[in-house]
N, C-alpha and C positions, 0 to 999 in steps of 0.2 A: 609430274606432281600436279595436285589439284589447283586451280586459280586459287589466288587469297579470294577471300568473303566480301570483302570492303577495302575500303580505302584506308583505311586504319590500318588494314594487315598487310597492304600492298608497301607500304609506308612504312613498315617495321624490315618487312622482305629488302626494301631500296638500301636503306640505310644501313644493313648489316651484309650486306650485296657490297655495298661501296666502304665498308668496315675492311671485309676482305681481299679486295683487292688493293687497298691506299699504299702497297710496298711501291717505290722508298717512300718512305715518312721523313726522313729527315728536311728539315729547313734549310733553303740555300742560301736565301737572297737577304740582305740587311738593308733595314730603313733607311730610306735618301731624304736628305733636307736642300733645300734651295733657298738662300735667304734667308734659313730657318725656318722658312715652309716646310711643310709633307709634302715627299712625291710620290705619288703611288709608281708601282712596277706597271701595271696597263691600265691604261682609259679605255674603253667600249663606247662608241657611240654609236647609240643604237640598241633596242631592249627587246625587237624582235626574235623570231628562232636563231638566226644565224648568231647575233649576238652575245643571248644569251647560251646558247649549247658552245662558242666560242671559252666565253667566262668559265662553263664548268671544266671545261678540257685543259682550261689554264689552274685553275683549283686541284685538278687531279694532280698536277706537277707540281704541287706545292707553292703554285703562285698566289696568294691570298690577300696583297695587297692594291687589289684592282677593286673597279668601280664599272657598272654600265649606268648610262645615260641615255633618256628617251624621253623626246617634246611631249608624246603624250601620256593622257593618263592611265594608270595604271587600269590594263585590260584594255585597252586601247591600242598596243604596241602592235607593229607590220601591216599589212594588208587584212587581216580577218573581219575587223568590224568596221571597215571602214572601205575601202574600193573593192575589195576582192568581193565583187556580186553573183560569185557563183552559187548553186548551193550545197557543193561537196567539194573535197579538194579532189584534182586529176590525176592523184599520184595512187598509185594499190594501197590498198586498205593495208597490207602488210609489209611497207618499205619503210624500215628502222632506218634510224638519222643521229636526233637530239636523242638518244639513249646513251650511243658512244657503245654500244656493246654490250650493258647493263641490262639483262632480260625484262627485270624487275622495274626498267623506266620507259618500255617500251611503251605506245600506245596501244597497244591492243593489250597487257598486261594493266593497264589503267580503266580502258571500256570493260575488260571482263569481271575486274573485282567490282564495278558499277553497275553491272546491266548482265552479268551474265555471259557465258560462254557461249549458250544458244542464240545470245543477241549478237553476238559476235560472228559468229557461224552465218547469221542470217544478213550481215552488215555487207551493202554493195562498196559503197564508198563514204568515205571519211567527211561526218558534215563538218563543215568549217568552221563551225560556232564549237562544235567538242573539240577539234583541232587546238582551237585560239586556250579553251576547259584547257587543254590537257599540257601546254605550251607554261601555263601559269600555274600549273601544278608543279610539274618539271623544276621550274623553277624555285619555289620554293622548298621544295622538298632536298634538292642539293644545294640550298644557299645561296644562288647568284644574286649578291650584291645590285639591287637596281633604284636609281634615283628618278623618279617620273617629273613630268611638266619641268624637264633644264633644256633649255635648246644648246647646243654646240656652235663656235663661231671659228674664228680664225686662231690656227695651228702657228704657232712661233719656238723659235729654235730659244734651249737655256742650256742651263749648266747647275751638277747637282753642287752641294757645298764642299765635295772631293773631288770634283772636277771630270765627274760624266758626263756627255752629252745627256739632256729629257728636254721635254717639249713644255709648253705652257698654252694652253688649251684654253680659249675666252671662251665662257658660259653665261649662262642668264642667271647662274647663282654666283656670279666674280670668279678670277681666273682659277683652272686647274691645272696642278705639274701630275706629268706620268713621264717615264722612260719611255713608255710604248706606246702610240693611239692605234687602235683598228675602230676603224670606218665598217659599221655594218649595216651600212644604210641600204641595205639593199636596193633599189634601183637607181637610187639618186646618190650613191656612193662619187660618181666620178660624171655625172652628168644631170641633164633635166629632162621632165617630162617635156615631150617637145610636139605642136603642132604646126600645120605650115600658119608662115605670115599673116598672110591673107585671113584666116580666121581667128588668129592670135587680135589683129586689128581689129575686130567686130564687138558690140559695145558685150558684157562682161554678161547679162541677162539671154543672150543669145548661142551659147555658144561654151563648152565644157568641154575638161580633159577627162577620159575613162577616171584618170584617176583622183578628181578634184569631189568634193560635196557635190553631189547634185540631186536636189528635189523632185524626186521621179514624180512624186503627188501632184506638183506646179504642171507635168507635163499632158496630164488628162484632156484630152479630146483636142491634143496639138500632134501637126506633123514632125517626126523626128527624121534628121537626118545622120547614121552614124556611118564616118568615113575609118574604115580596116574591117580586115575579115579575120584576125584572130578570136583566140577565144573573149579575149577579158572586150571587144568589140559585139560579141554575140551575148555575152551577160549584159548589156548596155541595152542592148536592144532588148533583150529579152526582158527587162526590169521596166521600159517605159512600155512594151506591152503589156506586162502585168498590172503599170497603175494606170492603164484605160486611156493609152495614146489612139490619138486616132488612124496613125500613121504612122509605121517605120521604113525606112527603106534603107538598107545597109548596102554601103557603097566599097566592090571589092578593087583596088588600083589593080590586080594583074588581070590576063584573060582564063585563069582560071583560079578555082579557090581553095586554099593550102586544104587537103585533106588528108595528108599522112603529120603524122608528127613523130618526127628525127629523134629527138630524146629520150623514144621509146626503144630505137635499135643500139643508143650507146651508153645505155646504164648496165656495164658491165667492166667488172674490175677494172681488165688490163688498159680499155679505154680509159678513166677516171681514175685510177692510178698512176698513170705516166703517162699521157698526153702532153701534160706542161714536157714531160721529157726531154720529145720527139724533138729533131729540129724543125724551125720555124718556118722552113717551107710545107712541109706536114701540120702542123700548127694549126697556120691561115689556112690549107687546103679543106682541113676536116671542118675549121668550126665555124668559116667563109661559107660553107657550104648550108651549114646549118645556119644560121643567123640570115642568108638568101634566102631561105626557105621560109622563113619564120614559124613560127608555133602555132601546129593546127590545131582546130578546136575540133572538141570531144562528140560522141553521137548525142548525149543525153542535152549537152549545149544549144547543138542545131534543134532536137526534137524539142524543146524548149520556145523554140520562136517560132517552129512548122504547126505548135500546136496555135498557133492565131491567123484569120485568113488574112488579117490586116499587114503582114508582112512581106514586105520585098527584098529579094538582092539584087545590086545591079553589076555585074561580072563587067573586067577593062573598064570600067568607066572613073577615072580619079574626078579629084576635084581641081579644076587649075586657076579658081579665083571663087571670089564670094562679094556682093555686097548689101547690104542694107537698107531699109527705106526708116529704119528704126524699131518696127514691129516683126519684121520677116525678114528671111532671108536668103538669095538669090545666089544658087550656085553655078557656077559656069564649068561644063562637063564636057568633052569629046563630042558627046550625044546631045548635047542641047543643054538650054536653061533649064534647073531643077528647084523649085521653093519650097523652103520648113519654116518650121516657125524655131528649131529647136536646134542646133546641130551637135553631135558628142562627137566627140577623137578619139579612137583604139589606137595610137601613133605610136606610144612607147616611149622610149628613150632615146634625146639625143646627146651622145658623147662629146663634152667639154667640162672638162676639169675646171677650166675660169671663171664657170659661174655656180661653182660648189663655196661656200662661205666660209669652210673649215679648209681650203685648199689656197684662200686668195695668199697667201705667203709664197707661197710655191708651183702654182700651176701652169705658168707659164713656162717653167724647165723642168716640169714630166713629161718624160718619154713618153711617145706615142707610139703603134704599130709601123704606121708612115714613116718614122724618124730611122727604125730597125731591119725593113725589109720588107722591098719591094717585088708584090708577086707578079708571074706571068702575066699579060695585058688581057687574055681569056678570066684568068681569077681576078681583075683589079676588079675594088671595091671602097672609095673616098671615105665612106661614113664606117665601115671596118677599118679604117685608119687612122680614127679618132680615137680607137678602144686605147688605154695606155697598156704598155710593155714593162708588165712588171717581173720582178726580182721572183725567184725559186721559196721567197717565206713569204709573197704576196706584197711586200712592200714598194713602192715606187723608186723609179730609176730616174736618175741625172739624165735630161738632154744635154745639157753641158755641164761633164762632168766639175765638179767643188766648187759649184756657185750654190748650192742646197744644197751639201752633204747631210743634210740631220730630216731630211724627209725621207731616206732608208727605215727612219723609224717610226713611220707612218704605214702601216699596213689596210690592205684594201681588202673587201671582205662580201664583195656586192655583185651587182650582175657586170660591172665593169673590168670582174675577174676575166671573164668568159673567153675572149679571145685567149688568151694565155694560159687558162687550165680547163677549160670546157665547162661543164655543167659544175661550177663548183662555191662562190659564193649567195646563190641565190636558189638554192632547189634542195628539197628535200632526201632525193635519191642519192647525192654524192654528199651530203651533210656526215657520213660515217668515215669518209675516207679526207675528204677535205679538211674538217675542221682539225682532228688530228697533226695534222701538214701543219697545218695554218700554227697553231701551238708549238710545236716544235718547233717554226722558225724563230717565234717569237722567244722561246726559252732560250733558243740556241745565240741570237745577239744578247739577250740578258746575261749567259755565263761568258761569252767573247768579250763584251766589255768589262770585265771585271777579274781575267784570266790572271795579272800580276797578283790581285790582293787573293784570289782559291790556288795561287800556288807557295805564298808564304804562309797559307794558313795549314797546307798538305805539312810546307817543312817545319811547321812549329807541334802540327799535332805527335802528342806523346800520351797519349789515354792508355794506359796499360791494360793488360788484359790480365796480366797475373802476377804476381810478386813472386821473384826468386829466391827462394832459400840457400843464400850463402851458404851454408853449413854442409849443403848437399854437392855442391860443386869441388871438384879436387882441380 
């Protein structure tokens, strides 16, 4: 069939797309009060992709009485206009996610009724400004409920006014009840951006996380120093050569520099379908391997910074201290002292639940990898032992079990998934198979908890379907 014309007719296409397939229609779940509060059935924290394409796959199920929540402003939400300094996304122009199956909410059935099938045809990769376009289209177009500018705080254990377990969730709009929260903070789900000490200590003007505001303009005709060699490390660099540094030099910690990237050989089914399966000695084995490796960056990335002669990499060379005279600053290197004026961290994320704000009730007795199993001394890995060990619906597990029994209904939904189901709360490529999982578990404790009152309501129902004619019966 022909692309639609527009976005009008693409939008008429969605809507009777998602007409079609709503079997069951029926309602299952009934309104919870707490004090005579509302409790919704989920809270979403978090309005990015994950979150919201979460929201719609809970809408298809007839879950309708949820809510997402996100600090920032509306078009503001994940990485797109704000760290993510690339400028396409790395994923195929053609890998469906946030559609859930729905032809008509694809992104590339979005760019075609805009721009044309020959524009599509002609498209390498996905800019990320239409990405963020088409993420807020998505959105709107299947209704996900989203509240902008609420921050999320700390998660505590309640009871509805019949005596379910639900949560009471502190906001910057006063507290909210849900039966279910998912966490789809994507990387700060269960941790923090993390750089080492040493330049965390360095005064606030000197010194930036890849993923923090930074005034690439302020950096003009200054030396930049950025320490990793992923990709979102190589946009860092690439963005203060673009606004007229006078100097980059990108500092790789191993003696060579990641150039394959792993996530391209395990985006296929049987991987991202049942990896969480496998046992946990395979587990750790696969995604131990993968997270060693880290995430390499793309050709168009590197050709990006090769395009300026002012750029260096320094391969083995980490950083093992830093200090300050106040204006600059002095790196201490294997190879010698090194001076910037400017330093950026590609560092990532580091895994700790106790300094997540929505966790401080409970973080202390989430399970970790370390607490479940311990690999060969060939695979050990400390900081993969921080990832926590979660449950088969993504929710968090008891270190010791019934001291937090009611953070089971806390599900996680971010790159803190990773160890335990692979590429699956934070990537686009497993977004089809993942978030499906993810809803289902979340439906599956919604009907578990309420199994006594959907089985007096099996033996009360009596809806006939046809009146017998006495008169006919001998």
């Amino acid at each position: 069939m022909p692309a639609p014309r527009s976005l009008a007719a693409l939008e008429h296409d969605a809507r009777r797309d998602l007409d079609l397939i709503a079997h069951p229609r029926m309602d299952w779940l009934q309104p919870k009060t707490s004090g005579g509060r509302p409790v919704l059935d989920v809270l979403v924290v978090g309005g990015g992709q994950c979150g919201v394409v979460t929201a719609f796959a809970l809408m298809r199920d007839r879950v309708r009485n949820l809510l997402v929540l996100d600090r920032a402003a509306y078009g503001q939400e994940g990485p797109w206009q704000t760290y993510a300094r690339m400028h396409n996304l790395r994923s195929w122009k053609d890998q469906s996610g946030p559609d859930l199956g729905v032809p008509s909410l694809t992104y590339q059935a979005w760019h075609e009724a805009q721009f044309g099938t020959a524009d599509w045809a002609a498209l390498r990769y996905i800019p990320k400004e239409f990405w963020n376009d088409y993420l807020l289209w998505l959105r709107r177009v299947v209704g996900v409920p989203v509240r902008n500018g609420v921050n999320a705080g700390r998660i505590s254990p309640a009871r509805t006014d019949d005596g379910l377990p639900c949560l009471s969730v502190e906001t910057s709009d006063g507290p909210m009840l849900a039966r279910k929260v998912v966490l789809a903070t994507g990387q700060e789900g269960a941790g923090v951006w993390w750089m080492p000490d040493f330049v965390t200590a360095l005064p606030r003007p000197l010194r930036a996380h890849s993923a923090d505001p930074i005034d690439f303009a302020a950096l003009r005709g200054k030396v930049v120093a950025v320490l990793g060699a992923g990709a979102s490390a190589f946009d860092n660099a690439a963005m203060a050569l673009e606004a007229g540094a006078a100097a980059v030099h990108l500092f790789c910690r191993r003696a060579e520099p990641m150039v394959v990237q792993p996530y391209r050989w395990l985006t296929f089914a049987g991987f991202m379908r049942h990896i969480h399966e496998m046992p946990d000695e395979w587990r750790w084995r696969f995604m131990a391997h993968v997270l060693g490796l880290r995430e390499g960056f793309p050709p168009d990335t590197y050709a990006r910074v090769l395009h300026f002669p002012n750029f260096a990499m320094h391969v083995g060379r980490a950083w093992t201290d830093a200090r300050s005279d106040g204006a600059r600053v002095t790196l201490t290197t294997p190879r010698g002292d090194f001076e910037a004026d400017f330093l950026i961290c590609g560092t990532g994320v580091r895994m700790d639940p106790t300094l997540v704000p929505e966790l401080a009730g409970c973080a202390h007795n989430i399970a970790r990898w370390s607490d479940r199993y311990t690999p060969p001394a060939e695979e050990a890995n400390p900081r993969l032992g921080e990832f926590p060990y979660l449950a088969d619906d993504y929710s968090f597990i008891e270190r010791v079990p019934g001291e937090t029994p009611w953070m089971r209904d806390i599900h996680l939904f971010g790159i803190g998934t990773t160890l335990s189901f692979g590429p699956a709360g934070a990537s686009i490529n497993a977004m089809g198979i993942a978030v499906p999982r993810l809803a289902a578990g979340i439906t599956r404790g919604l009907f578990a908890a309420e199994l006594p009152r959907y089985y007096a309501e099996l033996r009360a129902y009596d809806v006939k379907q046809v009146e017998i004619d006495p008169s006919r019966i001998s």
